[in-house]
N, C-alpha and C positions, 0 to 999 in steps of 0.2 A: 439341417437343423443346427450342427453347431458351428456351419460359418457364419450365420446372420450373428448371432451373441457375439465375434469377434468381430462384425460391422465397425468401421468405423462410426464415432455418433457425429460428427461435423465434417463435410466434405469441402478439404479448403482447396481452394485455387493455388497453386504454387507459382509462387512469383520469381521475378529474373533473378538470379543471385549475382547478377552484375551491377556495378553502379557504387556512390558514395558511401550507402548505404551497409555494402557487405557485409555480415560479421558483425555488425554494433548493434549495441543498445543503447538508445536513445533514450536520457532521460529528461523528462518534459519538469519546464521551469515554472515560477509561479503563475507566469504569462499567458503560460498558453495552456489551451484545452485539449483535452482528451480527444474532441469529438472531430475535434480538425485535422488528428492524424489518421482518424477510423474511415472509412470510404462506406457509407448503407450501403453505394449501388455495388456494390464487385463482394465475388464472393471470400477473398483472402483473408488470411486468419491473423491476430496479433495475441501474442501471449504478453498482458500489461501484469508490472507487480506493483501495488500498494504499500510502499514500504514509509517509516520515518528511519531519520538517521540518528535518532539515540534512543530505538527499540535492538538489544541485542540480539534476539530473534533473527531480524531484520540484517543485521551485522553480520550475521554466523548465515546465512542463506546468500548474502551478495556474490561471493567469488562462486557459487554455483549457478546464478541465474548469470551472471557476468558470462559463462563459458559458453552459454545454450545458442547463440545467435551463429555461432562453430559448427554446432552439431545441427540445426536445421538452418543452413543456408537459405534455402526457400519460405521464413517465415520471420513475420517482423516481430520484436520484441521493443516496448516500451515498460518506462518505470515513473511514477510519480511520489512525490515526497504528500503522501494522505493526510498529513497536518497541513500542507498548504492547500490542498486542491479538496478540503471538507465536505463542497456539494457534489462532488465528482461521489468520494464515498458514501456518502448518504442516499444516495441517487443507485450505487451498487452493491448498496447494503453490507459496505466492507467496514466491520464496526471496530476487526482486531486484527491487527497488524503482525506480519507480513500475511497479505493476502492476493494469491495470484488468479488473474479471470484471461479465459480465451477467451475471446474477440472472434465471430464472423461479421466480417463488416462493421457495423455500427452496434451489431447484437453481441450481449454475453451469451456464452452457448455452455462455459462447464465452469468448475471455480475448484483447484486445487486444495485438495481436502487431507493430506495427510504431514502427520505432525513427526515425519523423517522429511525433511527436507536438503535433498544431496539431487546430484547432477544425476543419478541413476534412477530416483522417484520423478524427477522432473520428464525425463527423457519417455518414463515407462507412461506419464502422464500423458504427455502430448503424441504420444504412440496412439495410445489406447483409446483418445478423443476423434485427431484425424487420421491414425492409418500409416502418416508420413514417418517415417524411419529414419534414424539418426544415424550420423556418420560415428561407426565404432571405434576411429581414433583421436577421438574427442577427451581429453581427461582435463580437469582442473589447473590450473598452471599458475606460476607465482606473478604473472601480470592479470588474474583472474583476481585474484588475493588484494591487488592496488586499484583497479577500477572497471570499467566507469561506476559501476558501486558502491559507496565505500564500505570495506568489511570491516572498518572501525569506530566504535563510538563515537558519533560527536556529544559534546556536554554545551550545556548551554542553558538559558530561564526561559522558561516560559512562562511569556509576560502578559497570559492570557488567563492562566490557572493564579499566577503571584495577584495583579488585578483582580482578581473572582475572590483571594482569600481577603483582600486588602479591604474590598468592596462589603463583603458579609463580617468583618470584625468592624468597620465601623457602624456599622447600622446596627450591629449586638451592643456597641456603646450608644450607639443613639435610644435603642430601645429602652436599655438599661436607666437611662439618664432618667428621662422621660416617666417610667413606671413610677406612680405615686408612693409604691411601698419601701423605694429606696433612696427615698429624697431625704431621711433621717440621716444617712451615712455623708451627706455631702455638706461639707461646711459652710455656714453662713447660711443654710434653707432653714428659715424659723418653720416648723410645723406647730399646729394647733391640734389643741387635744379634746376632745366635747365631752363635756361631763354629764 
C-alpha cells in the first residue's frame, strides 16, 4: 500500500552521461524551439526553466537550477528567456516567471510548484516525479553563481510595454482632441452657441 504513493509519477529513460552535453544546461536562444530539443518518440525526461533575466525571482533560483545538471547526470536540462519564446509559454501556460516543467518527451508531465526554490527542493522534486536519485555531493558553487544563468539582473526597456504606453497616450490625445466638449479649451476653435 505505501510503496505505490512513493511510485515514481514519470518513468524517465536515463540517458548516457557521456558526450558534449555532460553537466550543462543548455540555454535555448531566440532561434530556436523548444520542440526541436524534446524527442515525442523516446521516453527521456528534460527538466526546462522559463525564466526572463530581469525577473529577480528568476536571478535568485539561476546558481541553483545552474548546479542540477551535476546532480542528475542522466537528465537533460534546458532554459529559455519566456519574454523571447512568448508562444512557447502560452502554449504551457507559464504566465509567471521562474517556472520549471518536466518534460517526457515532447509531454509536460509535472510543473514545479513550490515558492522555496533551492538545489534541495529541486533535487526533492525531481526525485519525487521520476524516482532517479541525486548524487549527494552536489552543492552550489561559486561557478554555479556566474553561469550559464545569469544570477544577476539584467536592466534594460522594454520596447514593447514603452510602445503599448506611447501607442494608448496618443490616442487618449486623439480622443480627447476630437470630443466636441473640449474644443472650447483649444485656441482659435470658434464654437457656436444656439440660443
Amino acid at each position: 500500500g505505501t510503496d505505490s504513493a512513493k511510485a515514481p509519477k514519470v518513468s524517465c529513460e536515463e540517458r548516457n552521461g557521456t558526450g558534449p552535453s555532460r553537466f550543462t544546461l543548455q540555454i535555448l536562444n531566440v532561434s530556436q524551439d523548444l520542440m526541436e530539443f524534446l524527442n515525442p518518440n523516446s521516453s527521456d525526461c528534460t527538466l526546462v526553466l522559463f525564466y526572463t533575466p530581469w525577473c529577480r525571482f528568476s536571478a535568485s533560483l539561476a546558481p541553483h537550477f545552474n548546479s542540477l545538471p551535476r546532480a542528475f547526470p542522466t537528465l537533460r536540462f534546458l532554459a529559455l528567456d519566456a519574454s523571447q519564446h512568448s508562444s512557447l509559454s502560452t502554449r504551457f501556460g507559464t504566465v509567471a516567471v521562474p517556472n520549471i516543467l518536466l518534460f517526457q518527451g515532447a509531454k509536460p508531465m509535472a510543473r514545479f510548484n513550490h515558492t522555496d526554490r533551492t538545489l534541495e527542493t529541486l533535487k526533492d522534486f525531481i526525485f519525487n516525479q521520476t524516482g532517479i536519485e541525486a548524487k549527494s555531493d552536489v552543492a552550489v558553487t561559486k561557478e554555479d553563481w556566474e553561469g550559464p544563468l545569469p544570477s544577476v539582473l539584467t536592466k534594460g526597456i522594454d520596447w514593447l510595454l514603452l510602445f503599448s504606453l506611447l501607442f494608448l497616450a496618443s490616442f487618449v490625445m486623439y480622443a480627447t482632441v476630437r470630443t466636441e466638449s473640449i474644443r472650447w479649451l483649444i485656441p482659435g476653435q470658434e464654437h457656436e452657441h444656439q440660443e
